[in-house]
C-alpha positions as CSV (number, residue, x, y, z in Angstrom):
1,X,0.0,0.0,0.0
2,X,1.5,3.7,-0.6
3,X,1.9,4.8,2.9
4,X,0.9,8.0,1.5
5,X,-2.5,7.4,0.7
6,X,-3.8,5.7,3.7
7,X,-2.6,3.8,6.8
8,X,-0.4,0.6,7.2
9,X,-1.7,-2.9,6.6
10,X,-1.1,-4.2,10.5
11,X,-0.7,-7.9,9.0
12,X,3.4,-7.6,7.9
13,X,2.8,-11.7,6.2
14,X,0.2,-14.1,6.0
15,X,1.8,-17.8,6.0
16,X,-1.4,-20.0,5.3
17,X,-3.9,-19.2,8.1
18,X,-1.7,-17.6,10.4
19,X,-1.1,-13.9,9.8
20,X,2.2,-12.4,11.3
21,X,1.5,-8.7,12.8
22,X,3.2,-5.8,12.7
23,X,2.5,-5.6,16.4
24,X,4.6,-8.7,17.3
25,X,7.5,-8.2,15.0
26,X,7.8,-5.0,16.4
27,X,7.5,-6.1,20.0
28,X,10.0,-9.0,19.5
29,X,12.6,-6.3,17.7
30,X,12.4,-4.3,20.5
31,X,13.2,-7.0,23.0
32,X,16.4,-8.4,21.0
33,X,17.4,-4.8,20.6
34,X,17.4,-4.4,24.4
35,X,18.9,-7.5,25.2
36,X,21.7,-6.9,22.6
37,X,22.5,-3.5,24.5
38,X,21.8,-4.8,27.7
39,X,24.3,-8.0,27.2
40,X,26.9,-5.7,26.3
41,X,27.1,-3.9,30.0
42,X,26.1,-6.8,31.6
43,X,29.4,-8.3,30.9
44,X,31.4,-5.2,31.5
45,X,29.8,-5.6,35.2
46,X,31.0,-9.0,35.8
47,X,27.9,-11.0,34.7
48,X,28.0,-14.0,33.6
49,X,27.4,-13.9,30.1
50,X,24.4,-16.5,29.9
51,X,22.4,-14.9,33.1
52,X,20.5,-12.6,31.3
53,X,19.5,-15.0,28.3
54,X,18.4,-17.3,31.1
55,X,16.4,-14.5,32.7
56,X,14.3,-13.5,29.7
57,X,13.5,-17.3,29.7
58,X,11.4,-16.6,32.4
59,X,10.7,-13.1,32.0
60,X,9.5,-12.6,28.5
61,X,6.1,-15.0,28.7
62,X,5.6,-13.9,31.9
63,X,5.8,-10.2,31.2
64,X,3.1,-10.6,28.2
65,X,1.5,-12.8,30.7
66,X,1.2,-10.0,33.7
67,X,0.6,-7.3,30.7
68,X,-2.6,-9.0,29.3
69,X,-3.3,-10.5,32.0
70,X,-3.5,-6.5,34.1
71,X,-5.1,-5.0,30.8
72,X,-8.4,-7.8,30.7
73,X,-8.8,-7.1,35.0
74,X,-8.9,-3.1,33.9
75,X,-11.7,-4.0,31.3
76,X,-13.4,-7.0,32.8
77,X,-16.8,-5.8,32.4
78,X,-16.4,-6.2,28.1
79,X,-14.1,-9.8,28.5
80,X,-16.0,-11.5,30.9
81,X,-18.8,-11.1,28.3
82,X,-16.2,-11.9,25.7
83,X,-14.1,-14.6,27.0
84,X,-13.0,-15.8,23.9
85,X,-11.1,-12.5,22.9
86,X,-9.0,-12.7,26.2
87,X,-6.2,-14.8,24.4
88,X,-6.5,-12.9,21.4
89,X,-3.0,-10.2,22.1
90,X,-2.0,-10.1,18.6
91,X,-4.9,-7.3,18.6
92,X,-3.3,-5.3,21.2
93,X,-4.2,-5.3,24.8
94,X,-1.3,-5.4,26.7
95,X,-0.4,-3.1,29.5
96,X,3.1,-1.9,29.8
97,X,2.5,-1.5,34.2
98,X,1.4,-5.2,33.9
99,X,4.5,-6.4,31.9
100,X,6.8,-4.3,34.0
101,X,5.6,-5.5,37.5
102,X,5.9,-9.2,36.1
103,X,9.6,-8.6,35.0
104,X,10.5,-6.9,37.9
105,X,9.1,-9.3,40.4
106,X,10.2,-12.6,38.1
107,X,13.9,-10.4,37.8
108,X,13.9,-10.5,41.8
109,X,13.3,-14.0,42.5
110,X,15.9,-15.1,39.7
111,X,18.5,-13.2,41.0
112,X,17.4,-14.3,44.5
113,X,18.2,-17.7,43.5
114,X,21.6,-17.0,41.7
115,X,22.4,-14.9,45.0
116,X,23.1,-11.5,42.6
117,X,22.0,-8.2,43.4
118,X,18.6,-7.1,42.0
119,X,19.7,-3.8,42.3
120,X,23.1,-4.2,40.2
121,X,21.0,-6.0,37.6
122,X,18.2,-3.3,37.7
123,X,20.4,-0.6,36.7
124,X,21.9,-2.3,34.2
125,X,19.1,-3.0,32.4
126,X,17.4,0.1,32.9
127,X,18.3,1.6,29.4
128,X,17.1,-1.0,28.0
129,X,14.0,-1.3,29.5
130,X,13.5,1.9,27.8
131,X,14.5,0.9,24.5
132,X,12.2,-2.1,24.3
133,X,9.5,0.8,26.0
134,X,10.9,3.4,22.9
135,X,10.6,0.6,20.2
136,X,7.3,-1.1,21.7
137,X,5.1,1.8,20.8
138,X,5.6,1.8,17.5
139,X,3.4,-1.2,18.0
140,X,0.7,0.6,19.0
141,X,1.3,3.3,16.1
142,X,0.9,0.0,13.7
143,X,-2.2,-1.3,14.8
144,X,-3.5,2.5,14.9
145,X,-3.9,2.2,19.0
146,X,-2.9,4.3,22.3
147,X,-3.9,7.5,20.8
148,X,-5.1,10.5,21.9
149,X,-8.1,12.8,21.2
150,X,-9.0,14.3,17.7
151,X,-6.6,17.0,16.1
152,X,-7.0,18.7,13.0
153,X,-4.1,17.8,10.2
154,X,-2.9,21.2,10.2
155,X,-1.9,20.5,14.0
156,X,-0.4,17.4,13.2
157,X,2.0,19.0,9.9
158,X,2.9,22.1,12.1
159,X,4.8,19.3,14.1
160,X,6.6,18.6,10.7
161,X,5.4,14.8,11.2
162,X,5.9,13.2,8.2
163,X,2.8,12.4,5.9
164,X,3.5,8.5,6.6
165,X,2.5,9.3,10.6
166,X,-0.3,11.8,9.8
167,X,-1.7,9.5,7.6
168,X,-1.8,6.6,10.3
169,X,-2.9,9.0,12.5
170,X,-6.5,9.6,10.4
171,X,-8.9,6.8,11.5
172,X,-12.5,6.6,10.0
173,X,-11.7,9.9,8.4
174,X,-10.5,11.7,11.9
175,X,-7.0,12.9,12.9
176,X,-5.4,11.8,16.4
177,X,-2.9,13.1,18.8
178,X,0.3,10.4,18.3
179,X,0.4,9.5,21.9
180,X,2.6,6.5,20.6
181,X,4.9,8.9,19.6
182,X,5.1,11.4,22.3
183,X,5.9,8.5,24.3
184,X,8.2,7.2,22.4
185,X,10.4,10.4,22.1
186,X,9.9,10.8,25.8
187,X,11.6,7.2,26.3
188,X,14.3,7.6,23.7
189,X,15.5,10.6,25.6
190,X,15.2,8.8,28.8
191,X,17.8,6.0,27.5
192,X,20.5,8.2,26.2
193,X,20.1,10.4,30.1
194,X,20.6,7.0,31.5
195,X,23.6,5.7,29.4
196,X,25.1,9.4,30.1
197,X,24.0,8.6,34.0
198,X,26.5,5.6,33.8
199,X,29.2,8.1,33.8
200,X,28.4,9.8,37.1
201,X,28.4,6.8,39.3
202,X,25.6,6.8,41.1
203,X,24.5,4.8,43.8
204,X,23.6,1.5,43.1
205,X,19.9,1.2,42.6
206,X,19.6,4.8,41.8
207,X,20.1,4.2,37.7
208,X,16.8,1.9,38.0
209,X,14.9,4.9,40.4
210,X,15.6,7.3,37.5
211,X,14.3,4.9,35.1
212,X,11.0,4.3,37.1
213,X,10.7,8.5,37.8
214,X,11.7,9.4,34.6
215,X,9.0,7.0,33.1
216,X,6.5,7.7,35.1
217,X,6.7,11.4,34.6
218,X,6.1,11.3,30.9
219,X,3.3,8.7,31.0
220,X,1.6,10.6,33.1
221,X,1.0,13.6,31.6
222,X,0.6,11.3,28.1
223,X,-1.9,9.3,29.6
224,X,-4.2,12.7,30.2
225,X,-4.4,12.9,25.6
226,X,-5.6,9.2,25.2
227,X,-8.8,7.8,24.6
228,X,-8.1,4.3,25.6
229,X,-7.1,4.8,29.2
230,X,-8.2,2.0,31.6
231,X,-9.3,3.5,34.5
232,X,-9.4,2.7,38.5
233,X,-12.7,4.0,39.4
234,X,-14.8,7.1,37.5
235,X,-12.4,9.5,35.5
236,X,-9.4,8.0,37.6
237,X,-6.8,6.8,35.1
238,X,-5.3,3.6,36.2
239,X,-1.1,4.5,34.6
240,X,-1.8,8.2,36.0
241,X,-2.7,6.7,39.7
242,X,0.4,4.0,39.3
243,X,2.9,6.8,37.7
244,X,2.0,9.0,40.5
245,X,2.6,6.6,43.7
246,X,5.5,5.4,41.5
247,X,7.3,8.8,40.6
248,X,6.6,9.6,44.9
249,X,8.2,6.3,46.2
250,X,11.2,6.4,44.4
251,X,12.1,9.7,45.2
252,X,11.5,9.0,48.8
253,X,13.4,5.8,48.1
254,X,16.6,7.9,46.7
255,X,16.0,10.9,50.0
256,X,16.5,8.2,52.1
257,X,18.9,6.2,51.0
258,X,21.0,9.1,50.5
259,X,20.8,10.0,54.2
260,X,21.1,7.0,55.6
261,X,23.6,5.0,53.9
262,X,27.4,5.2,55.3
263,X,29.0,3.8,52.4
264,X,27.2,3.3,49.7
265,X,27.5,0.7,46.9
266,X,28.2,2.4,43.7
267,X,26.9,1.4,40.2
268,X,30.8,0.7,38.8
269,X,31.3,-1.5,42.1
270,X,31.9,-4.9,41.9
């Protein structure tokens, strides 16, 4: 199809009866991407160079687990009347808090068991948490999802998109705010503060706090422009409540630790 002239066919190939979406390619891109970039410190920090391959073992299915799994509790009310669309991710539906909280709690008990530091591992995957989080939405921008309210297309060219996005952006003859890509922009430049952050030597456990502030910030104000929010109770927005509490406790987390530890563990320790 000319991108030009309308928006992307969300199906990338069709091999007999099953079709292969845009949605999962780009979801499985952004998770060898991260793992490529995350490898690469991990072994400069004295990892051993097959823990993080046997992590995502574990913590890939149960991250799109936790992530459907959060998004169908959030809209109960339309899957318990449609049970059969539950399984059915490849049409979108999964919720980044649900993944996160899956990874994080699977990433503790793993490094529980190999008697490593969660913290040491956290901030050295915490860039590329963010790149899967950067590349991930372009998911959503494929299956013309996690947008925000109507726009006119003059607002949209003023933001010298180019006509490929705009064009995605019309559905059923309406223009949308690119959420997707707002988010997207906001992660990127989250990942090149915290590779820059690697310099300063921070306290360890501090690189993964930024992550979860830094994150948290952006999605909260995002979340406000789109339509598809899943919400708590009323008008409440579910990621806005979670960002929140999230964005509170880490800074607490860092004001404390900062006053209270003697002598800190650093990120280049051993």
């Amino acid at each position: 199809m000319n991108f030009l002239l309308g928006a992307f066919d969300p199906i990338a190939i069709s091999l007999g009866p099953i079709d292969v979406r845009w949605y999962g390619v780009i979801i499985a891109f952004g998770i060898v991407l991260a793992f490529l970039v995350a490898q690469r410190e991990m072994l400069k920090r004295g990892f051993h160079e097959e823990f993080l391959t046997d992590l995502l073992i574990w913590a890939v299915p149960l991250a799109i687990l936790g992530a459907r799994l959060y998004y169908v509790i959030f809209k109960w009310e339309y899957y318990s009347e449609n049970p059969g669309d539950i399984l059915q991710v490849w049409e979108g539906g999964l919720a980044i808090h649900g993944a996160l909280i899956a990874s994080f709690v699977t990433a503790y008990v793993f490094t529980k068991k190999r008697k490593v530091s969660f913290l040491k591992l956290a901030d050295v995957v915490a860039p590329s948490i963010l790149i899967g989080q950067t590349i991930g939405r372009w998911g959503n921008f494929m299956n013309q999802e996690a947008h925000g309210g109507p726009v006119s297309r003059a607002f949209l060219e003023n933001m010298f998109l180019p006509d490929w996005i705009i064009e995605q952006m019309r559905i059923d003859g309406t223009y949308y705010h690119p959420t997707f890509l707002y988010e997207s922009i906001w992660n990127f430049m989250g990942v090149v503060i915290l590779i820059l952050l690697r310099r300063v030597n921070l306290l360890r456990g501090e690189m993964f706090l930024f992550y979860l502030i830094w994150y948290s910030v952006g999605r909260f104000f995002i979340e406000g422009l789109r339509t598809d929010s899943l919400y708590l109770l009323g008008e409440l927005r579910t990621a806005q409540v979670v960002s929140l509490i999230t964005v509170v406790v880490a800074l607490l987390i860092v004001v404390y630790r900062r006053m209270t530890i003697k002598d800190p563990v650093r990120y280049k320790d051993a």
